[in-house]
N, C-alpha and C positions, 0 to 999 in steps of 0.2 A: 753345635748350638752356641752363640752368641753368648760373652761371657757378660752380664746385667752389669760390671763393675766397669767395662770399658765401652757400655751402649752409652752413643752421643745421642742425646734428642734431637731435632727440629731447631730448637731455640738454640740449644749450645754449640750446633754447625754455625748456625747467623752471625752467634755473639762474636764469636772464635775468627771469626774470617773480619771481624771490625767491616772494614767499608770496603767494596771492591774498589782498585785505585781509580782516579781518575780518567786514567788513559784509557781504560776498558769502558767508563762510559762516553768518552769524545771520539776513540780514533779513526779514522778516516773508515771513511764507506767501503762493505767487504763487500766482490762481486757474489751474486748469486749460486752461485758453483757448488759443487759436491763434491767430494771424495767418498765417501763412505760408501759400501755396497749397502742392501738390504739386508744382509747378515748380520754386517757389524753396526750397523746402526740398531738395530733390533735391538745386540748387546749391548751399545751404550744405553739405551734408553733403557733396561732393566737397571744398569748400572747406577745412571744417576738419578731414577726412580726410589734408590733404596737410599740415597744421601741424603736427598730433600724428597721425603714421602705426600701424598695427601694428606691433610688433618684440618682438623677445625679450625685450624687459623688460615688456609688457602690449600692451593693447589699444589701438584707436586713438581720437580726441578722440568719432567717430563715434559705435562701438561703446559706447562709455560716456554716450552718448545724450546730449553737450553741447549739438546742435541745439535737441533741448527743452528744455533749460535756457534755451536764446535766444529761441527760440520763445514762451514762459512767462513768459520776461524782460523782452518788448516787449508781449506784450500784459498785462504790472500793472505793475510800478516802472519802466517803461523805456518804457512806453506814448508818451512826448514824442518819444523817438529812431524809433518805428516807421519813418515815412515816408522818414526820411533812411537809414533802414539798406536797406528794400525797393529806395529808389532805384539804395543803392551794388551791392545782389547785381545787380540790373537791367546797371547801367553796368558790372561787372565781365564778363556775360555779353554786355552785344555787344562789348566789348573783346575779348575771346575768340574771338569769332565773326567779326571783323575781322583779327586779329593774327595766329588759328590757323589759322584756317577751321573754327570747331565749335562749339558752347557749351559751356560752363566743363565742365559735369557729361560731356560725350561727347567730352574729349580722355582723350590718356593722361595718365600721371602726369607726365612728363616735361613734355610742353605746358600742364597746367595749372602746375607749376612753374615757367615762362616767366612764366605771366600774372599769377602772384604777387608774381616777383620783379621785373619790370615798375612792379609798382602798388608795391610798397613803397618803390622807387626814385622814385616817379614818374615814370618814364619812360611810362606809360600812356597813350599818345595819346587824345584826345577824353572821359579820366576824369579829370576837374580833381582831384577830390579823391582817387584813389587810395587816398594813404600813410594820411590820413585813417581812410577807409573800410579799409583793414587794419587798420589800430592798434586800432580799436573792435573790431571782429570776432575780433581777435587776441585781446583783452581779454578778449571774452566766452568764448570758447572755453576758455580758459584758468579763467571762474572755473566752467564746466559741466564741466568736467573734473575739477576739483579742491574745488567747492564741495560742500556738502550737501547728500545723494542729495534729500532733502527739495521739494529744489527743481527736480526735473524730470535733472538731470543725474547723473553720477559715478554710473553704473548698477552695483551688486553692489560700490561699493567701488572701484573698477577706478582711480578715479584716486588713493584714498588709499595704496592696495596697491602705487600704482607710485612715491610717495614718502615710502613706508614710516611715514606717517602713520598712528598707532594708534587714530584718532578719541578724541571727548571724553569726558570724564571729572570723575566727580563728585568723588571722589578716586582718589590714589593711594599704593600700596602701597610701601613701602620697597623691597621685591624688584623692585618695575614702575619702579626709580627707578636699576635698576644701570644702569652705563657699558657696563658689559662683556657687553650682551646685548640684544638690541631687544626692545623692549614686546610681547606679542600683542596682537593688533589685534582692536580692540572695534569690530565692523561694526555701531556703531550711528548712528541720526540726533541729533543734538542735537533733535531735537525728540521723541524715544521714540517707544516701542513702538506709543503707540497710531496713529501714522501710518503701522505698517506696517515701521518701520526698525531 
């Protein structure tokens, strides 16, 4: 059971990560590609299901299709991490399967919350690197969630919408500059229209 003294909300995951950098929202275009089997994507997306949940303020990391953002992510710029991140979902899921009795992806919320809060602690028996293997994962989720849709993630917006981010702009308007009224939000890609966005 999830200790209520080291449960992160929704809000204090966002605050906590400030901005994703910018590199995560400009870098060059990832090809289409896969790595992940259907297994282990299954796992990630229970995984980072539980980081950024549904809730009344949006969707969850899931929903906004961060998995492919990672997915996307490893096999072009991140291609050197592959092995060590398939390793970490691997090691997270017999940790699971030892600690729970289940794999990561067929606990509840609750029991996969155990095995989160386990790894981030390190207390992860037989998963040296754990904390490690969150902190990346955490990273990544965070920039598929909040980066640009471009890039395989933040599907229809869903992550700009949930911090009220307007997307970019070539310029702007005196009136899109008041204090006293939030920007309408330009659901577009920094990379235009012709990609779709």
């Amino acid at each position: 059971m999830p200790d209520p003294e080291h449960e992160i909300s929704r809000r204090e995951l966002i605050v906590s990560s400030a901005f994703v950098p910018l590199a995560a929202l400009t870098a060059t275009a990832q090809p289409a590609e896969t790595v992940l089997a259907p297994a282990q994507m299954k796992t990630l997306e229970a995984f980072i299901e539980r980081l950024i949940p549904r809730d009344q303020l949006g969707p969850s990391a899931a929903e906004a299709g961060a998995q492919h953002y990672i997915d996307r992510a490893l096999a072009g710029p991140n291609a050197a991490e592959k092995q060590s991140f398939l390793d970490g979902l691997a090691a997270m899921d017999t940790f699971a399967t030892n600690s729970q009795g289940a794999a990561f992806a067929d606990l509840p919320p609750e029991k996969r919350d155990a095995v989160i809060t386990a790894m981030e602690r390190g207390t992860a028996a037989g998963f040296a690197n754990a904390p490690q293997f969150f902190t990346r994962a955490r990273r990544l989720t965070l920039e598929g969630m909040f980066g640009d849709p471009f890039h395989g993630g933040n599907r229809s917006f869903a992550g700009w919408d949930l911090i009220r981010y307007p997307g970019p702009r070539l310029a702007v308007s005196p009136e899109e500059q008041r204090l006293d009224k939030l920007p309408s939000p330009n659901h577009r890609s920094a990379y235009g229209a012709q990609y779709g966005h």
